[in-house]
C-alpha positions in Angstrom: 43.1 235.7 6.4 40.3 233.3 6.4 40.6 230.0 4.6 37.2 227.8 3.9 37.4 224.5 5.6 33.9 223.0 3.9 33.8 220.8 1.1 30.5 222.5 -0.5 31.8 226.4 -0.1 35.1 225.6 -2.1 32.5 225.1 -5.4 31.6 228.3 -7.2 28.4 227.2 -7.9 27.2 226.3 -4.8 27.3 229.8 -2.9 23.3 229.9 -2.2 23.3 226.2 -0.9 26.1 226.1 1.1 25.5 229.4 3.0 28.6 230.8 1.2 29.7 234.2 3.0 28.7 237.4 0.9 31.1 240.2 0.4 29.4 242.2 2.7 29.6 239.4 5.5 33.2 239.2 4.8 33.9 243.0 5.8 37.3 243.4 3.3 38.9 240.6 5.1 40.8 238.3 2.7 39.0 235.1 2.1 40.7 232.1 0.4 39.6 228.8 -1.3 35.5 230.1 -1.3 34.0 229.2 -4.2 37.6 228.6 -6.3 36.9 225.1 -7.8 34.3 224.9 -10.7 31.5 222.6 -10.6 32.9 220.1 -12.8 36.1 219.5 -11.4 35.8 217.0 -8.0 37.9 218.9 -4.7 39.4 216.2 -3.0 40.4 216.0 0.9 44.0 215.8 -0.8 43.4 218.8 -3.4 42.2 221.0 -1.1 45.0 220.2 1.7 47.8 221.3 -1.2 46.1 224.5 -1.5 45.8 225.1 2.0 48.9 224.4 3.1 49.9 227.0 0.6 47.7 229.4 2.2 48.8 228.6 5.3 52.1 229.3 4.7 51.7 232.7 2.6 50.3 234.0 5.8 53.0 232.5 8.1 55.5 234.1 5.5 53.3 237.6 5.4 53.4 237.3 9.2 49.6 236.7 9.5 47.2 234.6 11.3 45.7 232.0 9.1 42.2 231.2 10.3 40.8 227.7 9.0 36.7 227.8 9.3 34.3 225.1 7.8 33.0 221.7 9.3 34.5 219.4 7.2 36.4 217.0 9.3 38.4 215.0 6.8 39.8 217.8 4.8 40.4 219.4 8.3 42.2 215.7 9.5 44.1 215.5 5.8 45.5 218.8 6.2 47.3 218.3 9.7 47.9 214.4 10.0 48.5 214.2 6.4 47.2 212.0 3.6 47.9 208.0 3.2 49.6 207.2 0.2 47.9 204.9 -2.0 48.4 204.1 -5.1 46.4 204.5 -8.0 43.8 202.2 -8.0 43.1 200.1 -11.0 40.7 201.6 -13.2 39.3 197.2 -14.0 39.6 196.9 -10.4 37.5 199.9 -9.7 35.0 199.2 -12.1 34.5 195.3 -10.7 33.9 196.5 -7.1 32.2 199.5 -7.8 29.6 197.4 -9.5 29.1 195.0 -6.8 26.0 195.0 -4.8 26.7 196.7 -1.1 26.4 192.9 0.5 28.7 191.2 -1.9 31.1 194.1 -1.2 31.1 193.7 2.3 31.0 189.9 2.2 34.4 190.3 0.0 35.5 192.8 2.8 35.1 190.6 5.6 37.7 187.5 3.6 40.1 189.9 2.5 40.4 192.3 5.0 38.4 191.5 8.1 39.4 193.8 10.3 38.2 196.9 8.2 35.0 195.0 7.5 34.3 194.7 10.8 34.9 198.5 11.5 32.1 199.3 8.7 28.3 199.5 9.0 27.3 196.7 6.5 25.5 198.9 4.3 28.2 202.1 3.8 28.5 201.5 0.5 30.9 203.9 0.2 33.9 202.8 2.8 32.9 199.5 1.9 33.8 200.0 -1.9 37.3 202.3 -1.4 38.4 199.5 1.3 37.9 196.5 -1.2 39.3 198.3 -4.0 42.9 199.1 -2.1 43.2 196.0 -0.8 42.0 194.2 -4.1 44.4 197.1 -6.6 47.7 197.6 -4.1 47.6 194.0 -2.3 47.7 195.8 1.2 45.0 197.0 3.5 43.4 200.6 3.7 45.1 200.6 7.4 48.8 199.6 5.9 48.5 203.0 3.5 47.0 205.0 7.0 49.9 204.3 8.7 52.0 206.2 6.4 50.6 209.3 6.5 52.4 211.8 5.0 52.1 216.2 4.5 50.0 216.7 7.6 51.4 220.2 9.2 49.8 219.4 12.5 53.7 219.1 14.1 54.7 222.1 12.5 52.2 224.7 13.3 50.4 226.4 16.9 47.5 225.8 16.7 44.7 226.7 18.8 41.1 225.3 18.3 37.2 225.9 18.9 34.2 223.1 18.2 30.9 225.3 18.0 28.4 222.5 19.5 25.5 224.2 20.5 21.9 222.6 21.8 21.0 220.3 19.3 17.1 221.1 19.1 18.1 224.3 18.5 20.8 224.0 16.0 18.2 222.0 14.3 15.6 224.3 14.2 18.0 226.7 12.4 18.6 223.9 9.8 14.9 224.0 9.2 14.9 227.8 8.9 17.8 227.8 7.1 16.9 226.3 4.2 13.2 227.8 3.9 15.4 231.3 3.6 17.3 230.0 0.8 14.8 229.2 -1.3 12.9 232.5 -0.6 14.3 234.9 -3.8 13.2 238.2 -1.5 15.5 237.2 0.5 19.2 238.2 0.0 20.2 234.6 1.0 17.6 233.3 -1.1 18.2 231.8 -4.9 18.6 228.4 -4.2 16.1 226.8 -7.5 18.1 229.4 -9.7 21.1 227.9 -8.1 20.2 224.4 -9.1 18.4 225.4 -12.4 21.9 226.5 -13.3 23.6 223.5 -13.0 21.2 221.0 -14.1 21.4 223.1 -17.6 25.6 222.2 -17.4 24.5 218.5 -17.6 27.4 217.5 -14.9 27.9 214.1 -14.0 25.1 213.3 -10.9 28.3 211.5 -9.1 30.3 214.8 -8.7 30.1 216.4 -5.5 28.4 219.5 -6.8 25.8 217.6 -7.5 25.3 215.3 -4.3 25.2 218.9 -2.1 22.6 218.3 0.0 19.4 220.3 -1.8 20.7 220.1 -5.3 19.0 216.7 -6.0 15.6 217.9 -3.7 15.4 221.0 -5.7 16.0 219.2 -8.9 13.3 217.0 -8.3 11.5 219.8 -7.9 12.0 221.3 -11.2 11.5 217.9 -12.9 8.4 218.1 -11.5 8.4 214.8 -9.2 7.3 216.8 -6.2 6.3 219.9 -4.7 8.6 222.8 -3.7 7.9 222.5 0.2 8.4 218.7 -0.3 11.7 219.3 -1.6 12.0 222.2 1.2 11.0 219.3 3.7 13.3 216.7 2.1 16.5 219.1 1.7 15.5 220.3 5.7 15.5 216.9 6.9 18.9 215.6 4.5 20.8 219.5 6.3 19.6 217.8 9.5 21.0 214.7 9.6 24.3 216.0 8.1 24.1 218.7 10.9 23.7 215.6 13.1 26.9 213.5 11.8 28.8 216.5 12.2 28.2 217.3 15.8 29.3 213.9 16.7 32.6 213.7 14.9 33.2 217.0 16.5 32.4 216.2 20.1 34.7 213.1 19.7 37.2 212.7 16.8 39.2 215.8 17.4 41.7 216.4 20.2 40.2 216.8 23.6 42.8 219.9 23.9 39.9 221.5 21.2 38.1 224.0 22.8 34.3 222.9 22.9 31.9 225.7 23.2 28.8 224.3 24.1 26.5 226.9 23.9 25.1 229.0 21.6 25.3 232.7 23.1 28.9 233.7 23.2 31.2 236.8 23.1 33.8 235.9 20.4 36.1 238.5 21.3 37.6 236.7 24.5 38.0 233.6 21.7 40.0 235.9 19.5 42.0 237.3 21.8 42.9 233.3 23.2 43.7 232.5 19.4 46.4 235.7 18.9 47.8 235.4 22.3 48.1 231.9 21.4 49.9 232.8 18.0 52.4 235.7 19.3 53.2 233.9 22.3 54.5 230.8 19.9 
């Protein structure tokens, strides 16, 4: 069985965009959590980990080989070191900080908790925001509720890993290519504008993941009529870059060095396979 691993594939509306496997791709091998949460429902790190872990274990119990794919690294981290446990945060309290310019944030970060502050890039708006509200809500720092982890499965299972990293200029290029054949309909990849069209007609909130995917806001732009398709094709190129880029660094150091890097693009992925089984019947 293969179980997604990548924050945009789990969305069903999202299967041009994020390069979704086809049915033919998938060759009658089961694939689970692929396009299984609806648009207008957010997939957290933590939602997803409670349905893998499921997964997981149906194939341990069917005496199968779960295989996790997908570059996501925090639902990837949530699922074996487990999830901190913090409490729900205070809807007032949320609201206050969320409203806060990014350098009043991180000002208000760096007297309450300094040491997270100091970790952040002053203008991640994001971090900055989920720091200041835990600390500001629960009274204790983001690190306290991180040092509690719990329902990782990373002591409980074998597991044997690979980090695709190939050459970056040409791993680039793809990203280039890869969108232009998305948003080419004689393609059998292509439908990307359809893809968007659709969901901008479900009126979704702009904040929900579905609707941050990287193209869905170059494309709507697009059909608004603020720019041309190959500026959005340029824009949505440049935004799959950059993620592309992020990834590939969090790969090559945030794992465990005992992760298999492959560092090159042409590869037989049979000796691979056979290392993962071995690696699983010998355990």
């Amino acid at each position: 069985m293969v179980i997604n691993a990548d924050s945009a594939q789990v969305y069903t509306g999202l299967a041009v965009l994020s390069a979704r496997p086809t049915a033919e791709e998938m060759r009658g091998i089961e694939h689970r959590l692929f396009g299984e949460w609806d648009g207008a429902q957010a997939c957290s790190a933590a939602d997803w980990a409670r349905r893998a872990r499921e997964e997981v274990a149906r194939c341990h119990d069917a005496g199968e080989v779960p295989i996790l794919v997908g570059g996501t690294g925090l639902y990837l981290r949530t699922l074996l070191d487990g999830i901190a446990p913090v409490p729900p945060i205070d809807p007032q309290v949320r609201a206050v900080v969320r409203a806060m310019p990014v350098e009043a944030a991180h000002a208000a970060l760096l007297a309450e908790d300094p040491e997270r502050a100091a970790r952040l890039a002053p203008a991640d708006t994001t971090r900055i925001a989920r720091a200041l509200e835990v600390v500001r809500s629960t009274g204790q720092s983001l690190a306290h509720w991180q040092a509690r982890r719990e329902g990782g499965i990373g002591d409980a299972v074998a597991l044997s890993a690979a980090v695709l990293l190939p050459d970056r200029e040409r791993l680039y290029e793809r990203c280039y290519r890869r969108f232009a054949v998305m948003l080419d309909p004689s393609t059998g990849s292509g439908g990307a504008a359809e893809e968007v069209r659709a969901l901008l007609a479900r009126h979704l909130d702009p904040a929900l993941p579905v609707m941050r995917a990287i193209g869905v806001s170059e494309i709507a732009g697009y059909l608004r009529g603020e720019w041309s398709l190959s500026q959005a094709e340029a824009m949505a190129s440049q935004a799959t870059r950059n993620y592309a880029k992020r990834q590939y660094t969090w790969f090559r150091r945030q794992p465990s060095p005992e992760w298999h890097r492959i560092e090159y693009d042409d590869f037989t992925i049979e000796p691979l396979c056979d290392r993962i089984f071995q690696h699983f019947w010998l355990t």
